[in-house]
Backbone bond lengths (Angstrom), bond angles and torsions (degrees), N, CA, C in turn:
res aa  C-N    CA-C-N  psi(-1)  N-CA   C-N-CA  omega(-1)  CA-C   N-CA-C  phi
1 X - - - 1.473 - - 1.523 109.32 -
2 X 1.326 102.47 133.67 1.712 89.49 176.65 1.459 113.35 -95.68
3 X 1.345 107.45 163.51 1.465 127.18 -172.69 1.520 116.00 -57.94
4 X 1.144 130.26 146.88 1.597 111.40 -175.99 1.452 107.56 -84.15
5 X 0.724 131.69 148.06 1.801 149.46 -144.06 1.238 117.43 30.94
6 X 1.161 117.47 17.81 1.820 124.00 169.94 1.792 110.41 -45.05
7 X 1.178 136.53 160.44 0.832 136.68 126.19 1.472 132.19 -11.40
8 X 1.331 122.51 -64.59 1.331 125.28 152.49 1.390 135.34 -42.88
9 X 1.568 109.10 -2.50 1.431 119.18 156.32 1.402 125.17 -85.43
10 X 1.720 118.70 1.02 1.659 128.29 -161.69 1.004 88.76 -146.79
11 X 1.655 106.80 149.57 1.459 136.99 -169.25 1.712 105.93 -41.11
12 X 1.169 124.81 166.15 1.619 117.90 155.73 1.366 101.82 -50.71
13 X 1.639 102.92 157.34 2.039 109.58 161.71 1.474 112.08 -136.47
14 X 1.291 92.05 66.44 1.645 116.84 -179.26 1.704 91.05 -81.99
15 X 1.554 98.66 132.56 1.507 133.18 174.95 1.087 131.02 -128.28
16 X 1.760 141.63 141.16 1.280 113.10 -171.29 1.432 98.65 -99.04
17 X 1.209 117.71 135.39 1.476 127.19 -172.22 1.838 112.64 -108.26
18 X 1.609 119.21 138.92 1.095 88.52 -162.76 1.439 109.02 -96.25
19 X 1.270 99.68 166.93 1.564 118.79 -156.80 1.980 119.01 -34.54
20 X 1.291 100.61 169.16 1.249 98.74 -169.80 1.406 100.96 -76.90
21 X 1.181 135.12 -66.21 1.227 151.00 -172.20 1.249 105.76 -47.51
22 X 1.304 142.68 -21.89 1.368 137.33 175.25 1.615 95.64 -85.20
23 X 1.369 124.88 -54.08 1.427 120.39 177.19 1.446 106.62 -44.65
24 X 1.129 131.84 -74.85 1.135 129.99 131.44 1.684 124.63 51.70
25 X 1.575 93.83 -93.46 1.486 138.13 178.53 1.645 94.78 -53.50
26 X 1.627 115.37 -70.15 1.329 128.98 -158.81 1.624 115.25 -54.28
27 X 1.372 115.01 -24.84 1.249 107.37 -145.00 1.972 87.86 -78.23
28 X 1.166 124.07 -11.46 1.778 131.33 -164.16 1.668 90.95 -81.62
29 X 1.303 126.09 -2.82 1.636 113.22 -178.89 1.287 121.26 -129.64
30 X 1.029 120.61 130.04 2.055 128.79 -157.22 1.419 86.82 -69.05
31 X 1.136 121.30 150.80 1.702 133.39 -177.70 1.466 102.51 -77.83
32 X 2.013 123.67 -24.33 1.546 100.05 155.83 1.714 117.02 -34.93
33 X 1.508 108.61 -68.89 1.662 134.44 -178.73 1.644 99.76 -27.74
34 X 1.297 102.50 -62.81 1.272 93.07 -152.11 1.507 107.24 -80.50
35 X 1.331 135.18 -27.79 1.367 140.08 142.26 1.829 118.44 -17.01
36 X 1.923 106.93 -73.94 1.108 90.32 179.08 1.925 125.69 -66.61
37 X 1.494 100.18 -7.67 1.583 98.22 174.74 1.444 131.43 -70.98
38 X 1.485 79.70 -12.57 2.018 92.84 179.47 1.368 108.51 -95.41
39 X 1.609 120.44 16.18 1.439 117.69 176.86 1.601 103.94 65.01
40 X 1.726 106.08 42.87 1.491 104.61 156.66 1.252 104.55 81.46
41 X 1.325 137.60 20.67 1.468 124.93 -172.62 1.414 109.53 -127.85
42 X 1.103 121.44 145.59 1.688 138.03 151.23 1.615 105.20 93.69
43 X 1.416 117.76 35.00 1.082 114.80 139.25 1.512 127.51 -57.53
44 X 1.457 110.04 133.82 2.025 114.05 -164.95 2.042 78.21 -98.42
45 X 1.544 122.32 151.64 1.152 119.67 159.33 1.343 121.76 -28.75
46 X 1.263 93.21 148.79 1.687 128.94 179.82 1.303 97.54 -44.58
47 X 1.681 121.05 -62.49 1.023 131.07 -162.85 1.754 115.73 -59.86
48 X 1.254 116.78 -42.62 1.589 101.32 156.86 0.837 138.17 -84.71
49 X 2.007 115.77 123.73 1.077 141.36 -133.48 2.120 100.15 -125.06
50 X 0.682 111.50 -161.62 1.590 124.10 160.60 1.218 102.63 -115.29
51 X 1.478 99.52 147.09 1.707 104.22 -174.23 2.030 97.47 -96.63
52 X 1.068 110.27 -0.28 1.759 118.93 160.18 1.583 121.66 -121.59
53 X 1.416 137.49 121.72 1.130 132.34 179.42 1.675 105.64 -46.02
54 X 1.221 122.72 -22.90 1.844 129.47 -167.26 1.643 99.23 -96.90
55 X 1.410 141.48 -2.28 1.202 135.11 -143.68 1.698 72.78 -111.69
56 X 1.526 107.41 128.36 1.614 131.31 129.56 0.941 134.04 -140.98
57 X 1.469 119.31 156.57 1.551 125.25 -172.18 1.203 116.03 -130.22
58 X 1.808 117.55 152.99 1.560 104.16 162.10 1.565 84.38 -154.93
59 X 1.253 94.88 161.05 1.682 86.79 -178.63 1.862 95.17 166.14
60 X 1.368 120.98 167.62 1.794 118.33 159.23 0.935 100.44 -58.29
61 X 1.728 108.63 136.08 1.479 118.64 139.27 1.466 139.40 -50.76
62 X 1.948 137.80 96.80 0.944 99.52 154.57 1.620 119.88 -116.02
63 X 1.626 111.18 156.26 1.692 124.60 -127.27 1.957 89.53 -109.35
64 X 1.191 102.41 123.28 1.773 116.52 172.80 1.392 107.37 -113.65
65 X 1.271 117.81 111.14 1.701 119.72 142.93 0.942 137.26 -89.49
66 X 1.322 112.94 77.98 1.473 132.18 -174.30 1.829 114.94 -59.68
67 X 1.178 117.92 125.34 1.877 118.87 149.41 1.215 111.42 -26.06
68 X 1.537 116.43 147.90 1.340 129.59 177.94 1.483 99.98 -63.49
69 X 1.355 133.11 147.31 1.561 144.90 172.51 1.996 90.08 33.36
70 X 1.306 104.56 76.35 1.542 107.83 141.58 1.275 93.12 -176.32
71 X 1.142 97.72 162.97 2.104 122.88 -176.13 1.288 114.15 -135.27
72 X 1.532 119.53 8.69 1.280 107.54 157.83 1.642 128.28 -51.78
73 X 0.607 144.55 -103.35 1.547 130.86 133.12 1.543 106.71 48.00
74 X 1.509 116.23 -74.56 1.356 107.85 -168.89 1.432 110.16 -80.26
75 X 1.879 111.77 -2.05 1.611 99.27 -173.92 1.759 97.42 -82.28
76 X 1.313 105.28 -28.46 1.551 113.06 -174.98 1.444 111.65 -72.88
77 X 1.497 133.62 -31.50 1.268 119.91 167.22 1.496 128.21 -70.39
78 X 1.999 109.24 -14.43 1.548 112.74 156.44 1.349 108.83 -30.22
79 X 1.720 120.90 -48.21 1.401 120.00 -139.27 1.573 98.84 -112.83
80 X 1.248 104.34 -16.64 2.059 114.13 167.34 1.995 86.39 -58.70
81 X 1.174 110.94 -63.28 1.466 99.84 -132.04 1.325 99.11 -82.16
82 X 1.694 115.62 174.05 1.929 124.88 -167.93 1.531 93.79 -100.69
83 X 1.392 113.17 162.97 1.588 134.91 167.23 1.803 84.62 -39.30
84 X 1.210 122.26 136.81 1.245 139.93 146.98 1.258 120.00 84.05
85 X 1.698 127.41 27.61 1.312 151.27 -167.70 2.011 99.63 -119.46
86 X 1.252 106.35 135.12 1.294 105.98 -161.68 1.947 92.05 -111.71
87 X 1.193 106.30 137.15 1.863 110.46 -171.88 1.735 94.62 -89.95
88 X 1.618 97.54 126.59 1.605 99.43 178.25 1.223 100.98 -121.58
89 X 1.468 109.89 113.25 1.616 93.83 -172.04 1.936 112.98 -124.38
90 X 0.908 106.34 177.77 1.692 118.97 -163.84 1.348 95.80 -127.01
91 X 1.727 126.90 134.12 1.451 124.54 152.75 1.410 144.78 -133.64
92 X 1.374 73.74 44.47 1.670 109.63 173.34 1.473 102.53 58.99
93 X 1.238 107.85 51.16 1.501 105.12 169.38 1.405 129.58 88.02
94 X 1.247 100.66 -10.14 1.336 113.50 -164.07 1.557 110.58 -98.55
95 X 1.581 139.78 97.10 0.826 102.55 -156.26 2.135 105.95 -131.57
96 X 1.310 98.46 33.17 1.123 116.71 -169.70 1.636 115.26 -109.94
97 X 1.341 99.84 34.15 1.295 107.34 170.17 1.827 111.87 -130.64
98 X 1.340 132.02 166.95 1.124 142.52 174.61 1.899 97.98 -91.84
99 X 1.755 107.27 99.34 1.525 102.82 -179.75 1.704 98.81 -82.93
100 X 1.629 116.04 -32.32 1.585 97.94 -164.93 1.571 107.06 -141.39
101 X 1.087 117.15 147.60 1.370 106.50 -175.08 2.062 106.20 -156.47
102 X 1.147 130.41 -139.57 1.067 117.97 -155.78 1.445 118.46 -72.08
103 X 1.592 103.63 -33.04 1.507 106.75 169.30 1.404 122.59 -55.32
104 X 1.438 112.97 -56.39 1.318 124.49 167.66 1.392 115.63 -23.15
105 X 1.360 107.99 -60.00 1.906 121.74 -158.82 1.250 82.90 -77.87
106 X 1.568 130.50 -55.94 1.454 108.19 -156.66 1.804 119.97 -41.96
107 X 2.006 91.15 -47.24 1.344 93.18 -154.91 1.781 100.14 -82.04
108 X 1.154 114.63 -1.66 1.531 116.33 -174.52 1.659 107.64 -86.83
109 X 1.351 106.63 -30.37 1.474 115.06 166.54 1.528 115.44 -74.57
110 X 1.325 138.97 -17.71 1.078 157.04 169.73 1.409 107.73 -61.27
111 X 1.440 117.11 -58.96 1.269 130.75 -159.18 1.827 93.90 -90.14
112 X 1.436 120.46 -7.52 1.780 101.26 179.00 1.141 114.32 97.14
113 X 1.694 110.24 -11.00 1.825 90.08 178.14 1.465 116.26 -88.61
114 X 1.729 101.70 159.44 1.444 101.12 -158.10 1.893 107.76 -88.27
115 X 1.752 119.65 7.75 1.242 85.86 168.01 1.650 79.67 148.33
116 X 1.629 89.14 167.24 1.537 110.01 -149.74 1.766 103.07 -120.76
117 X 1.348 122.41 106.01 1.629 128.84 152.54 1.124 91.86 -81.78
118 X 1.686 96.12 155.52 1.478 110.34 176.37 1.409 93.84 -173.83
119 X 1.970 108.02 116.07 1.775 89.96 162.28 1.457 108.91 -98.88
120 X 1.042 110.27 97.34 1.666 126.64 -179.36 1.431 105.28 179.24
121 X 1.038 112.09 179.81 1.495 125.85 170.78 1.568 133.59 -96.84
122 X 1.442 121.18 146.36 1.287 141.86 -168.52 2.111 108.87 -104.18
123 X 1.054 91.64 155.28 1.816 89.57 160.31 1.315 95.26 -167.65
124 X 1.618 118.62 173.99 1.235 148.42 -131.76 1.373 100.75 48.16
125 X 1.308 123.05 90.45 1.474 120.99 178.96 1.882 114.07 -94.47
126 X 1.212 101.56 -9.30 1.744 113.93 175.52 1.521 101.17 -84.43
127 X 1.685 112.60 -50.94 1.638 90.94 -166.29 1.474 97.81 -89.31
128 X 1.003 143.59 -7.35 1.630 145.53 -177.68 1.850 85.13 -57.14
129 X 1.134 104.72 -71.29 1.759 103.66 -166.48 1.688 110.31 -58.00
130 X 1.099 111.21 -26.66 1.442 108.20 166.57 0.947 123.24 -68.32
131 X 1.083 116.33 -38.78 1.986 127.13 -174.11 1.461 86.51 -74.40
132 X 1.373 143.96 -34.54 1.281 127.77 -162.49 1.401 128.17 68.97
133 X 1.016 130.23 14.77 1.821 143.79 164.99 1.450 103.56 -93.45
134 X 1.628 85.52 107.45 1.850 113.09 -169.49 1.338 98.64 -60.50
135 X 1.436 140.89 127.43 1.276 141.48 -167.14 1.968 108.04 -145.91
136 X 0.990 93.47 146.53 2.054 101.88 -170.90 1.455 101.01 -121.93
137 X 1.141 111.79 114.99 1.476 112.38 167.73 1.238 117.02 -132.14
138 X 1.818 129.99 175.48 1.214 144.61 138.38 1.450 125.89 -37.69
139 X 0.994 108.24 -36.70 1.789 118.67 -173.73 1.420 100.63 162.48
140 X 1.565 107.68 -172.01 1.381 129.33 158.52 1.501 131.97 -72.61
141 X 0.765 134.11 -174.75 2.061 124.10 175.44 1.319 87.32 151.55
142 X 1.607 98.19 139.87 1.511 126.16 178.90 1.424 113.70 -93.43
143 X 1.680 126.22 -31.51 1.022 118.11 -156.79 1.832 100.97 -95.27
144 X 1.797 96.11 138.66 1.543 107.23 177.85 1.311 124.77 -69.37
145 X 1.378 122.25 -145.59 1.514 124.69 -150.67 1.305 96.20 -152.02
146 X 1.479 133.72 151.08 0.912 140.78 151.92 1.936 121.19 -87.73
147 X 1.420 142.47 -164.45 1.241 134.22 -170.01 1.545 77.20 -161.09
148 X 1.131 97.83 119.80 1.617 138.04 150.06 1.062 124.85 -66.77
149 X 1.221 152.98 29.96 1.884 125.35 -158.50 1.575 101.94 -57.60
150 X 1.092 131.15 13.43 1.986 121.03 -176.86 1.257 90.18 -123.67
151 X 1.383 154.85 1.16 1.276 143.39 -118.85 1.865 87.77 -126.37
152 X 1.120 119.77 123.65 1.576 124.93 172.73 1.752 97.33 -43.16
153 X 1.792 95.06 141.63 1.552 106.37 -177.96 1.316 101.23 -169.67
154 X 1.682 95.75 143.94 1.730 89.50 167.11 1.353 119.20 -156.46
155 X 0.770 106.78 120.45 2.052 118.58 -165.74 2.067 109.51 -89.06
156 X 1.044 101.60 129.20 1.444 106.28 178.82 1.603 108.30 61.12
157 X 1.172 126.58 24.94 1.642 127.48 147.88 1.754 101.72 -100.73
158 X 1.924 89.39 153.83 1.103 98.74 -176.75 1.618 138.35 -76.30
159 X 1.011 124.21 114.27 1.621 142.11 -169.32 1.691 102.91 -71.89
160 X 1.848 115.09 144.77 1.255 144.56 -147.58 1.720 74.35 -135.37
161 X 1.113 139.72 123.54 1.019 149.19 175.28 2.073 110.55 -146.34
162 X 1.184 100.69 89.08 1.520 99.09 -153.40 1.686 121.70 55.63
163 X 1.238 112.66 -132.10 1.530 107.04 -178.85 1.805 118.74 -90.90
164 X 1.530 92.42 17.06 1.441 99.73 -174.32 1.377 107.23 -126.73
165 X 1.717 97.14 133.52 1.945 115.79 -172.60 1.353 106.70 -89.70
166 X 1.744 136.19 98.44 1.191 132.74 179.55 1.737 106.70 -76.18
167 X 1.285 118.28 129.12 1.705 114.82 177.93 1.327 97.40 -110.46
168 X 1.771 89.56 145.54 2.181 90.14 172.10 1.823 107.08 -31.10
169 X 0.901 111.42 175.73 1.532 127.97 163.70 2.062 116.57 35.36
170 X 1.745 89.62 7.41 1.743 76.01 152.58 1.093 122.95 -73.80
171 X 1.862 114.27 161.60 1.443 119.34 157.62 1.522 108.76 -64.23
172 X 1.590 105.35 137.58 1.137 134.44 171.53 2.193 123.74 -109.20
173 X 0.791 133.45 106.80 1.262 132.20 -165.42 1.563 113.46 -133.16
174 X 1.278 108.80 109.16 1.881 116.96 177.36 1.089 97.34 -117.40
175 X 1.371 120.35 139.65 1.542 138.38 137.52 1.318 107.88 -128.44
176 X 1.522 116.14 -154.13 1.308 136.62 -134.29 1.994 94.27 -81.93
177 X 0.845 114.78 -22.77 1.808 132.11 179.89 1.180 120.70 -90.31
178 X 1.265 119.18 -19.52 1.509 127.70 -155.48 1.369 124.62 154.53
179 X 1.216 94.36 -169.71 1.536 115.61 160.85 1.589 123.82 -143.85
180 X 1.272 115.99 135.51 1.593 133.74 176.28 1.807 104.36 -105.73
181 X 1.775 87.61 156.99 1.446 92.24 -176.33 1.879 91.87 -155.61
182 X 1.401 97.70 113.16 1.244 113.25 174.34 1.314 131.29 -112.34
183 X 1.796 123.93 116.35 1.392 118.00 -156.28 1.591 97.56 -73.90
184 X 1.606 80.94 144.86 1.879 110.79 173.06 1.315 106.53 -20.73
185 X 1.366 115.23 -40.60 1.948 101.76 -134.04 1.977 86.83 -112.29
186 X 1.626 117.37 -4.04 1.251 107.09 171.24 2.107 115.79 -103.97
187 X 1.387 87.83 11.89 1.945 79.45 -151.66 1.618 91.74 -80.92
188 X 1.149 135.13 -7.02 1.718 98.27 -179.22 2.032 98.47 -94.34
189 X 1.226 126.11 -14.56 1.377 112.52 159.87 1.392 125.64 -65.62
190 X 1.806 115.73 -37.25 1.201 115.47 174.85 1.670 96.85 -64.14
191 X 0.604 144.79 -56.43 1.620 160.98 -146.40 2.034 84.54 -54.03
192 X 1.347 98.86 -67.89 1.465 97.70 -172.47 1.015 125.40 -79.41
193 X 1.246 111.39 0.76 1.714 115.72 166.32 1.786 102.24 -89.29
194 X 1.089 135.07 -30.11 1.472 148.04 146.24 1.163 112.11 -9.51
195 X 1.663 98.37 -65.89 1.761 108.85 -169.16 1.285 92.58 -83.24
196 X 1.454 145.40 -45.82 1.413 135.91 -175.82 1.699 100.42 -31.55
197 X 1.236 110.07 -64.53 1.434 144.34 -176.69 1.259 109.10 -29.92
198 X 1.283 119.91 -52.46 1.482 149.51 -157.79 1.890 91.90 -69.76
199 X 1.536 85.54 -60.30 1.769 115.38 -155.04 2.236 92.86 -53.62
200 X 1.406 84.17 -54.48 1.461 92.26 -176.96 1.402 127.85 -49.76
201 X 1.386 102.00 -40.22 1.343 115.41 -175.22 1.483 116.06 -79.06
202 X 1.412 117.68 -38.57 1.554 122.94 172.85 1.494 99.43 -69.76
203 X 1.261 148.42 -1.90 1.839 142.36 147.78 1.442 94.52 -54.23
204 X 1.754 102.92 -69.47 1.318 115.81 -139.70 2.340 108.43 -59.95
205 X 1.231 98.09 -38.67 1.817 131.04 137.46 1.692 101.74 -12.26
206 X 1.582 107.06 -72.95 1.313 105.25 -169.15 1.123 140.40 -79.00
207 X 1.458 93.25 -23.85 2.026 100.85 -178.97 2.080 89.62 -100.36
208 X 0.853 114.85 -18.48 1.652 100.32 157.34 1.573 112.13 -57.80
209 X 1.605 124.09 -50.03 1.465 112.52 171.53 1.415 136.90 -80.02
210 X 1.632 98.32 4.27 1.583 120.98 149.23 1.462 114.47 -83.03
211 X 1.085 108.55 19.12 1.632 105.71 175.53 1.814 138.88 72.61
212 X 1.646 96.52 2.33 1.317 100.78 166.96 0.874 134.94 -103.77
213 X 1.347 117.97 170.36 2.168 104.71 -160.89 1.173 128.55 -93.97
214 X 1.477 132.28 173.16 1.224 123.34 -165.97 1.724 87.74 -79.72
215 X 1.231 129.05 -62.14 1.623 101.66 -177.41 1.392 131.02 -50.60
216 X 1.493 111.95 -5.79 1.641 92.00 -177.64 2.131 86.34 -103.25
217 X 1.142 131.96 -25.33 1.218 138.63 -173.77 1.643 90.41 -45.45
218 X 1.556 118.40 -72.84 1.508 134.56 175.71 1.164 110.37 -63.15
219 X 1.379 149.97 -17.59 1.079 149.89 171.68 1.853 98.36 91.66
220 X 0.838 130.52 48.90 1.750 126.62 -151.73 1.764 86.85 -114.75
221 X 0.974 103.48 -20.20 1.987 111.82 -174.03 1.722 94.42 -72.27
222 X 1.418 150.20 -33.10 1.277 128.22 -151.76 1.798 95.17 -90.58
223 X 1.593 79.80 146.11 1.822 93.98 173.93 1.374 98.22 -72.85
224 X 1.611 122.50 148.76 1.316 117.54 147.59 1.036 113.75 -83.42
């Protein structure tokens, strides 16, 4: 029997997520890299950070629009999303509440997913890093959430997260700088413009430890 407002009360939320092997691919490039490979795009704010200097993620996006101060919603997309799908969620602005904290990670680490966006805030920031479920937040915040079951929500539609549109099953990528978000249908070109990237920069690396400068390397030294 299913639970009353379970998941199992709403349609499937089957998404096409992009491939494994490109996730895969991504995780070898710092989200600076993979940022400038997308021609500068889909940086999520400055302000979300990892709530551990060691916490990164990459994995499909799937996308929660949660009610202001509630997390019902985000406890139910634990159980929307597959082993290795990262929860990117939105809270309508609201960002002065604690949406996830040790319970959350436990059972989200349980279930395989690789990790938590959030533009809002997190707390238990000691056992979060212990539990080890790579998580992105706004900051810390103590105060909880209430649960809505009537409360507008929407799981796997696409999220406005500053000037950037997250879709189910984009690549998602946090490390120590940030977070990047690259749509499905461009990531194995960004991907290889990455390694171009990579390739370029370990030259540019070498004749710097031959002793020449970054303006004559870039050419930034000629007078006009």
């Amino acid at each position: 029997m299913s639970e009353v407002g379970s998941l199992d009360a709403y349609p499937t939320l089957e998404i096409e997520r992009v491939p494994a092997e490109l996730v895969t691919a991504a995780r070898e490039f710092p989200t600076a890299t993979i940022h400038e490979a997308a021609g500068k795009t889909g940086a999520l704010p400055a302000a979300i950070k990892p709530v551990s200097a060691t916490f990164r993620l990459c994995g499909p996006a799937v996308t929660v629009h949660s009610p202001a101060a509630d997390n019902l919603w985000i406890h139910r997309a634990i159980y929307a999303a597959q082993p290795g799908d990262v929860l990117v969620v939105h809270v309508s602005g609201a960002y002065e509440h604690g949406y996830w904290g040790e319970i959350m990670s436990t059972a989200a680490k349980v279930r395989g997913l690789a990790g938590l966006i959030i533009d809002g805030c997190v707390r238990d920031a000691v056992l979060l890093e212990q539990i080890g479920f790579s998580g992105f937040a706004r900051g810390l915040c103590i105060p909880g959430n209430g649960k809505g079951f009537d409360a507008p929500r929407w799981v796997n539609m696409p999220l406005l997260i500053a000037d950037v549109t997250v879709q189910p099953g984009d690549l998602v990528v946090g490390d120590a700088d940030g977070v990047v978000c690259v749509p499905r249908a461009r990531v194995h070109t960004v991907l290889q413009a990455a390694e171009r990237r990579v390739q370029d920069e370990a030259r540019i690396l070498e004749r710097l430890q031959q002793g020449e400068s970054t303006l004559g390397v870039y050419g930034w030294g000629r007078q006009r």
